[in-house]
KEMI-567082 format. One record per residue (C-alpha): x negated, y negated, z negated. Coordinates in pm, 1 decimal. Layout:
% KEMI-567082
+----------+----------+----------+
:       px :       py :       pz :
+----------+----------+----------+
:        X :        Y :        Z :
...
+----------+----------+----------+
% end
This chain:
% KEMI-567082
+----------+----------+----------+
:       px :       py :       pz :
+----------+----------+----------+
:   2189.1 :   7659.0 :  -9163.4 :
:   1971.3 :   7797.8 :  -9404.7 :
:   2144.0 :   7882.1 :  -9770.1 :
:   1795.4 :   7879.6 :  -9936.7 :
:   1812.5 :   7543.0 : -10135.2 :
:   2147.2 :   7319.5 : -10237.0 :
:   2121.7 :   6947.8 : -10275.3 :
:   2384.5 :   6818.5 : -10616.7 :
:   2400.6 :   6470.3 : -10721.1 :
:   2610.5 :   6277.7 : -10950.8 :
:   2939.4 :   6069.3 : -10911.3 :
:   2719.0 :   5712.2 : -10920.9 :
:   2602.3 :   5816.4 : -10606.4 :
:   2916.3 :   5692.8 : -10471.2 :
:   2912.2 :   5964.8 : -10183.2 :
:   3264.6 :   5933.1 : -10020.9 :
:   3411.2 :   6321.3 : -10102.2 :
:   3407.5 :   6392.8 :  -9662.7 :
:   3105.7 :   6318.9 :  -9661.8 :
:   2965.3 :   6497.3 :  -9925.1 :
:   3186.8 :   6797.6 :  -9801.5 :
:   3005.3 :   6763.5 :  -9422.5 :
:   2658.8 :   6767.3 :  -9586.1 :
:   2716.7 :   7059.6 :  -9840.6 :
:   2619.1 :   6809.7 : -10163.6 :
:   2840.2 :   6891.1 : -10492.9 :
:   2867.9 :   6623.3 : -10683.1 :
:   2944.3 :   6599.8 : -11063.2 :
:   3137.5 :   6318.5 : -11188.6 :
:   3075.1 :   6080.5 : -11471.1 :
:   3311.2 :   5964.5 : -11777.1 :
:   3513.3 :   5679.4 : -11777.9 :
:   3714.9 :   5550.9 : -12089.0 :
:   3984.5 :   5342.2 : -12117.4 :
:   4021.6 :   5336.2 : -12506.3 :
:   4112.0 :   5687.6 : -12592.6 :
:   4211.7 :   5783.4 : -12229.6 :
:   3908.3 :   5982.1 : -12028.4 :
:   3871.4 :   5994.5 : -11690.9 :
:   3701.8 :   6232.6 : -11489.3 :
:   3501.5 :   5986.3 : -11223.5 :
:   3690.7 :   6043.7 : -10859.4 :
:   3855.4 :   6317.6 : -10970.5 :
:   4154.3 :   6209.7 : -11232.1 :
:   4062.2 :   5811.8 : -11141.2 :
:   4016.3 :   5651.5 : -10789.4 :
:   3787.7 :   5377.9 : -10796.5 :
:   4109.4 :   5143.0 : -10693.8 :
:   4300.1 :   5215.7 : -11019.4 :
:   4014.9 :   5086.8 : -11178.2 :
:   3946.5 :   4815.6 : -11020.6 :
:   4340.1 :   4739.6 : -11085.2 :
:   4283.4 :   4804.3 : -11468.4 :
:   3999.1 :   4589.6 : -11438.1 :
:   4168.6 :   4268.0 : -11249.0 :
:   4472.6 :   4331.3 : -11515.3 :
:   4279.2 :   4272.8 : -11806.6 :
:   4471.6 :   4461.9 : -12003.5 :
:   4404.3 :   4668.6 : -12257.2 :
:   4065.2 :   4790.2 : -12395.1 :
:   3732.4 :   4757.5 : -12223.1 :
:   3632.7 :   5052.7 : -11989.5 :
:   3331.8 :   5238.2 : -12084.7 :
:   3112.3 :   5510.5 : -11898.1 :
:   2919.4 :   5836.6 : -12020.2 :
:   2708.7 :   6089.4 : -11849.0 :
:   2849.7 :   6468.0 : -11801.1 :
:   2804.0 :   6677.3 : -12110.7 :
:   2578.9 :   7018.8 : -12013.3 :
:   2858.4 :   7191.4 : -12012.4 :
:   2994.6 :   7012.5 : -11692.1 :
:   2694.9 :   7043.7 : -11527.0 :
:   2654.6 :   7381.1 : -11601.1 :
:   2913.7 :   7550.8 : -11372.9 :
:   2796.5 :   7362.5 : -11073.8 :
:   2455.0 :   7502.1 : -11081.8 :
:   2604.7 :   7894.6 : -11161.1 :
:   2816.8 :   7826.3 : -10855.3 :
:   2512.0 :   7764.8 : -10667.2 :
:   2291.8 :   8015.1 : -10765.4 :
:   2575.2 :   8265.7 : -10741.2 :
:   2626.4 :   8177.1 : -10401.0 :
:   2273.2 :   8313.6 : -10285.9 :
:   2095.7 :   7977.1 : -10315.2 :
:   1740.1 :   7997.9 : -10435.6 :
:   1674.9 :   7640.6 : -10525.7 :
:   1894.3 :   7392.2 : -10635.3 :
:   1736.0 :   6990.5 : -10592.1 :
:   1962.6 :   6805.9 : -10814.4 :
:   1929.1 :   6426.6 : -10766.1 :
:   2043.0 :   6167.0 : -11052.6 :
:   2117.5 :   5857.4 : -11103.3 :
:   1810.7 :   5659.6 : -11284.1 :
:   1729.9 :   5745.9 : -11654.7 :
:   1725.0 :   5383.0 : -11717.9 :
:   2080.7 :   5298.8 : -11677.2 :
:   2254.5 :   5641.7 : -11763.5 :
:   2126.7 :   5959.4 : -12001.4 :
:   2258.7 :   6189.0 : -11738.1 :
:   1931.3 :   6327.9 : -11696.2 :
:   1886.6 :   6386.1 : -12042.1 :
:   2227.8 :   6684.3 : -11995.2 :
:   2010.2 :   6764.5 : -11669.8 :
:   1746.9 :   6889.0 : -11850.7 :
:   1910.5 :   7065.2 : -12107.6 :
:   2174.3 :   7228.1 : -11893.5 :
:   1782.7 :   7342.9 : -11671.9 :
:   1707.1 :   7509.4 : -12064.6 :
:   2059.1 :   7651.1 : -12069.1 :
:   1968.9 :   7826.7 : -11698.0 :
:   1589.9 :   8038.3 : -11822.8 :
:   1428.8 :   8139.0 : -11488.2 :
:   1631.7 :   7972.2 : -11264.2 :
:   1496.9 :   7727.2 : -11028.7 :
:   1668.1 :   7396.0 : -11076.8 :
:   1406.2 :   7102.0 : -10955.4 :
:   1519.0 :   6758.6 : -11150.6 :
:   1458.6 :   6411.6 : -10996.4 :
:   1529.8 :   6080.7 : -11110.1 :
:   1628.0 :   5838.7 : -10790.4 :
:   1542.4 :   5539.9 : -10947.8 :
:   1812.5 :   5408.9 : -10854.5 :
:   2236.0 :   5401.6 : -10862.7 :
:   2498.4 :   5365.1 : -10615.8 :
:   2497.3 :   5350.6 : -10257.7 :
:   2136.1 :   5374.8 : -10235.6 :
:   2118.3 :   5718.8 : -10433.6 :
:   2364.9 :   5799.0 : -10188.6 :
:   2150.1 :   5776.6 :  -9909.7 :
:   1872.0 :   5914.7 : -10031.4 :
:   2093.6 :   6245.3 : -10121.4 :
:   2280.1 :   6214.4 :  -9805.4 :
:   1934.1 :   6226.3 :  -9602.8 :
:   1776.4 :   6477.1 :  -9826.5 :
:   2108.7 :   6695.3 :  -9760.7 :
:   2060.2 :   6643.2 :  -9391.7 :
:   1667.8 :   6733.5 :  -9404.5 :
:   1757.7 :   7068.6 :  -9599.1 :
:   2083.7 :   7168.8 :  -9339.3 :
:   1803.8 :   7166.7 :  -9103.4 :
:   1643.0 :   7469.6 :  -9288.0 :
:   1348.7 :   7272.0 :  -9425.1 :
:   1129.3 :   7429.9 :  -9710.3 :
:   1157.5 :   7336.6 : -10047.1 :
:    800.9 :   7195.1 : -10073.2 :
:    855.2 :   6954.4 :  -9771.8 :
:   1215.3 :   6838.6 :  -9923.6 :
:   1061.1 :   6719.8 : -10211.7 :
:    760.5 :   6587.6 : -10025.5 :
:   1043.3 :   6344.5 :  -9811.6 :
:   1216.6 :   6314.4 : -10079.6 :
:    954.2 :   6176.6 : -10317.6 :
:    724.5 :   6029.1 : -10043.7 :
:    968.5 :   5813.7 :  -9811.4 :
:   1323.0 :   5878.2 :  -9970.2 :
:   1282.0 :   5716.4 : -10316.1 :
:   1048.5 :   5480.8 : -10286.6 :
:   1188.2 :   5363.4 :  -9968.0 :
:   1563.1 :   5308.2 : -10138.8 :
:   1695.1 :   4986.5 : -10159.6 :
:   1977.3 :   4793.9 : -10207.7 :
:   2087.8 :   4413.4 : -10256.8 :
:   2403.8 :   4341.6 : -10425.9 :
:   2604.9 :   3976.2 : -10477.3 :
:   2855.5 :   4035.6 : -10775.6 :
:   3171.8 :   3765.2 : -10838.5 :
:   2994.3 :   3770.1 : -11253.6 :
:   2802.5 :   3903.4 : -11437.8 :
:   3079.2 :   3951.6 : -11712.0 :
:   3127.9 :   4340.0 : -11641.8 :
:   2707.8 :   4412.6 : -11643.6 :
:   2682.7 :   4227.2 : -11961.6 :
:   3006.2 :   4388.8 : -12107.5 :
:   2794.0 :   4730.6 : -12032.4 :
:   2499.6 :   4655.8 : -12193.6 :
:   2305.2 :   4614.6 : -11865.1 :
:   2229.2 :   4297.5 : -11896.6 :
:   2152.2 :   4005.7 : -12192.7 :
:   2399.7 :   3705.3 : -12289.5 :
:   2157.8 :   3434.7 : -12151.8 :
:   2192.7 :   3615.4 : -11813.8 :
:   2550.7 :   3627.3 : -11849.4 :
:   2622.1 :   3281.7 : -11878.5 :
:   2330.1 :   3136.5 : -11624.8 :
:   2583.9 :   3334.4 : -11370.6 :
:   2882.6 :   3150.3 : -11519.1 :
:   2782.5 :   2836.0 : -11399.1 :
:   2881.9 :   2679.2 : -11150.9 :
:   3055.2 :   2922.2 : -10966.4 :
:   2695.7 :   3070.3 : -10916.1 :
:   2726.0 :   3425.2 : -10741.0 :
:   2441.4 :   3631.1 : -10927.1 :
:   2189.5 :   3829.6 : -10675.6 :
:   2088.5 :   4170.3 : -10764.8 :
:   1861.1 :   4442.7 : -10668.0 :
:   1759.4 :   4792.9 : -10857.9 :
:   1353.4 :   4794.5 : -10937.8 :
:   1172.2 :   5072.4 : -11125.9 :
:   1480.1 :   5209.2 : -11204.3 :
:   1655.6 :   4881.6 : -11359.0 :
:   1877.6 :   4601.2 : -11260.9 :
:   1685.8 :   4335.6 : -11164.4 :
:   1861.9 :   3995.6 : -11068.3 :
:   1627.5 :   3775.7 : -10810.9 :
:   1849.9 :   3480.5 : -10768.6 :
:   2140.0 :   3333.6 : -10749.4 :
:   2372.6 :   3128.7 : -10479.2 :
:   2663.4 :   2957.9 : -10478.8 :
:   2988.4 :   3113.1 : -10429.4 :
:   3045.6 :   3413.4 : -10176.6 :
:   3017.0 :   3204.4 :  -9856.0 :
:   2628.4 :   3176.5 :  -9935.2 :
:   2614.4 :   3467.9 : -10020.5 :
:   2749.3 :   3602.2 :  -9744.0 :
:   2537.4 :   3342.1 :  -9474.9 :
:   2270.7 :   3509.7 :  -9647.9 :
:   2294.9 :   3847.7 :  -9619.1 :
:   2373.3 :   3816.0 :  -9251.7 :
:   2018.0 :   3598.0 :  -9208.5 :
:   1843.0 :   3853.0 :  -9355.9 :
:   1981.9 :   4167.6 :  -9235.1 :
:   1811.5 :   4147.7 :  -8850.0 :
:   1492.5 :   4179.5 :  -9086.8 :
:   1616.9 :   4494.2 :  -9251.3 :
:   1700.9 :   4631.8 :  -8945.9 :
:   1395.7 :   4579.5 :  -8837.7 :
:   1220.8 :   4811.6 :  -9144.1 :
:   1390.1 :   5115.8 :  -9145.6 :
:   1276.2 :   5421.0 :  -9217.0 :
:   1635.4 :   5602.9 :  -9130.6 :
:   1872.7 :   5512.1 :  -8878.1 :
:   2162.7 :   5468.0 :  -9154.2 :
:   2267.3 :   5145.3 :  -9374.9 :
:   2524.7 :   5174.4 :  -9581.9 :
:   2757.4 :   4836.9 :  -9657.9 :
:   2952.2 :   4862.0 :  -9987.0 :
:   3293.5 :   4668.2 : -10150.7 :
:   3480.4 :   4658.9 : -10465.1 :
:   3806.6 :   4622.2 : -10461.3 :
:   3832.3 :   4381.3 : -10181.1 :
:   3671.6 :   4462.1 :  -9847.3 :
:   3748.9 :   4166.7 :  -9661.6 :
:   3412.7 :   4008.4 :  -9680.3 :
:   3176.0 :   4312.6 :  -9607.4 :
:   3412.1 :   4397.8 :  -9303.3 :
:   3327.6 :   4052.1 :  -9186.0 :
:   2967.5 :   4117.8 :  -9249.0 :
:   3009.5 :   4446.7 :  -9030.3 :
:   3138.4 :   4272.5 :  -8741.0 :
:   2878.2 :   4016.5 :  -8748.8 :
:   2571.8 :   4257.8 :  -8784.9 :
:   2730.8 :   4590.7 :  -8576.6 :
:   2592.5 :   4464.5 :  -8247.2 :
:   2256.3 :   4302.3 :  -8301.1 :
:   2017.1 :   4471.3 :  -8084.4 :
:   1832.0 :   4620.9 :  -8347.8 :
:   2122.0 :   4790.3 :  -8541.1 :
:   2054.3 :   5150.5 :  -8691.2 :
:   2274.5 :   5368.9 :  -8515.1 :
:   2484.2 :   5437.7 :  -8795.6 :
:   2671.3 :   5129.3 :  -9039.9 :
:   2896.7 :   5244.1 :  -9277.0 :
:   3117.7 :   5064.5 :  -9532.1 :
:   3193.9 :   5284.4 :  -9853.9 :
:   3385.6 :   5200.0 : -10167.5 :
:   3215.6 :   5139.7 : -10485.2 :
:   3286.0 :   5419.7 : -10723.7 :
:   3479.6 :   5390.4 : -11043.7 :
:   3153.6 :   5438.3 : -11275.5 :
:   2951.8 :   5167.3 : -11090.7 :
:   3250.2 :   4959.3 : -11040.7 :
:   3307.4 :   4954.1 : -11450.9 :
:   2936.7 :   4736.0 : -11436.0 :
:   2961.8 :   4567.4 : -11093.7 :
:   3328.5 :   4481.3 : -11106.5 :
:   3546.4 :   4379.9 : -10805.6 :
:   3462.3 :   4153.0 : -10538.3 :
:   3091.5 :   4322.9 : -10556.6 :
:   2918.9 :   4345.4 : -10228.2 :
:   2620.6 :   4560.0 : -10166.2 :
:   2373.2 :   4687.4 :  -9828.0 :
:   2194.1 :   4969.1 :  -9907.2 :
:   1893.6 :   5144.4 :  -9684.5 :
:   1594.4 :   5364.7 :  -9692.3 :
:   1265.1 :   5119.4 :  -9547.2 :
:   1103.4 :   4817.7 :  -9686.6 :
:   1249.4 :   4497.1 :  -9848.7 :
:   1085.8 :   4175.3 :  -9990.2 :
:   1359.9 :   3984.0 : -10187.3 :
:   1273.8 :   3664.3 :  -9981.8 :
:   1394.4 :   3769.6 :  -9671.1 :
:   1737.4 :   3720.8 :  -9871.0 :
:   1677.0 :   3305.1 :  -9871.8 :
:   1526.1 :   3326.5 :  -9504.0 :
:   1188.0 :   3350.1 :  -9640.5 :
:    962.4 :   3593.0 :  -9386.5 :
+----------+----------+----------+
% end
């Protein structure tokens, strides 16, 4: 395995910690807040305690922030120090988070060091996978110049991911949405249909209540399967993974499955915004949001 370039991301990548461990991908977390309290993002909070704090509704309002410089900064020494030549560190969009923004001025902080900075366009599961395959290209002992080729080519603009939340209390709550948008999801008991698109949160429709939803995302997925660019999909839950296990069993045996289906947690920093009950299938190939209301 080549040592010449080392793939970091951030903690909204939602990269489960073994798997970021078998790829060789560091990962820096976010902030959470609960009040005063801070939380370093899988590291002094599991996503599960805050999904619990969030279900309580007790006490203040959770809040997120980006890694200060100075947290960044020690994971790119490490690397460097360890003989790497390039470090590719992949971030959650710079429309949702400033994380970038302590990218680039921990890159300042580093002179002559070669730190490449690229913005996903994206959060969650799907950043994930594009990191995740990225890490798997470079393991191989690809060059720096065709990593980012894949990587901006196919990778990113390839990403995708469709997401049914139970409300859209918690995305309003965090600024990521408006009021009106807030309370067209409040109605009745209509289950608020989401996708990320140039880099924002972009929500395409709307069904009613999670059995919908969940006929729907079964309809659809033979038609995703049938797009791919990689042979992974990646099913996410918050909180409660009852329904997206169901999904799993309906969809692992279609005879156009990837070869690999996994179902991952939400993180705590994306589960502040999504909130529990989220579901979410994310992939790397091509997507038209019709194919979500059998539309092909």
């Amino acid at each position: 395995m080549s040592k010449k370039i080392k793939i970091i991301t951030d903690s909204t990548s939602d990269i489960p910690p073994e798997v970021a461990k078998k790829l060789n991908i560091d990962v820096v977390p976010l902030n959470i807040f609960f009040g005063e309290e801070k939380f370093k993002d899988g590291v002094s909070i599991s996503a599960s305690e805050v999904y619990q704090k969030l279900m309580d509704k007790k006490g203040p309002w959770p809040t997120t922030s980006q890694p200060a410089a100075r947290d960044l900064l020690p994971y790119y020494n490490k690397a460097f120090d360890d003989g790497y030549e390039t470090v590719i560190s992949v971030h959650v969009t710079s429309n949702m988070s400033g994380t970038l923004n302590s990218v680039n001025l921990a890159k300042q902080m580093l002179q002559d060091k070669d730190l490449v900075i690229v913005d996903s366009q994206t959060v969650t599961h799907s950043l994930g996978l594009i990191v995740c395959e990225l890490a798997k290209h470079a393991q191989e002992g690809k060059s720096k110049d065709k990593l980012l080729n894949i990587l901006n080519n196919t990778l990113i603009p390839n990403a995708q991911i469709c997401a049914v939340l139970d409300t859209l209390e918690y995305l309003h709550k965090g600024g990521r949405i408006g009021r009106a948008q807030k309370v067209l999801g409040t109605l009745l008991n209509m289950k608020p249909i989401l996708q990320i698109k140039d880099g924002f949160v972009d929500s395409f429709g709307k069904v009613k209540g999670f059995d919908e939803a969940f006929s729907n995302f079964a309809a659809m997925i033979p038609k995703v399967f049938d797009n791919l660019v990689t042979d992974t999909v990646w099913l996410g839950f918050a909180a409660d993974d009852e329904n997206i296990r169901k999904l799993y069993e309906e969809i692992k045996d279609l005879p156009n499955a990837p070869k690999n289906i996994e179902i991952y947690e939400i993180g705590p920093t994306v589960g502040v915004h999504l909130g529990p009950k989220s579901m979410t299938i994310a992939w790397i190939g091509n997507w038209d949001t019709n194919w979500f209301f059998g539309k092909y």
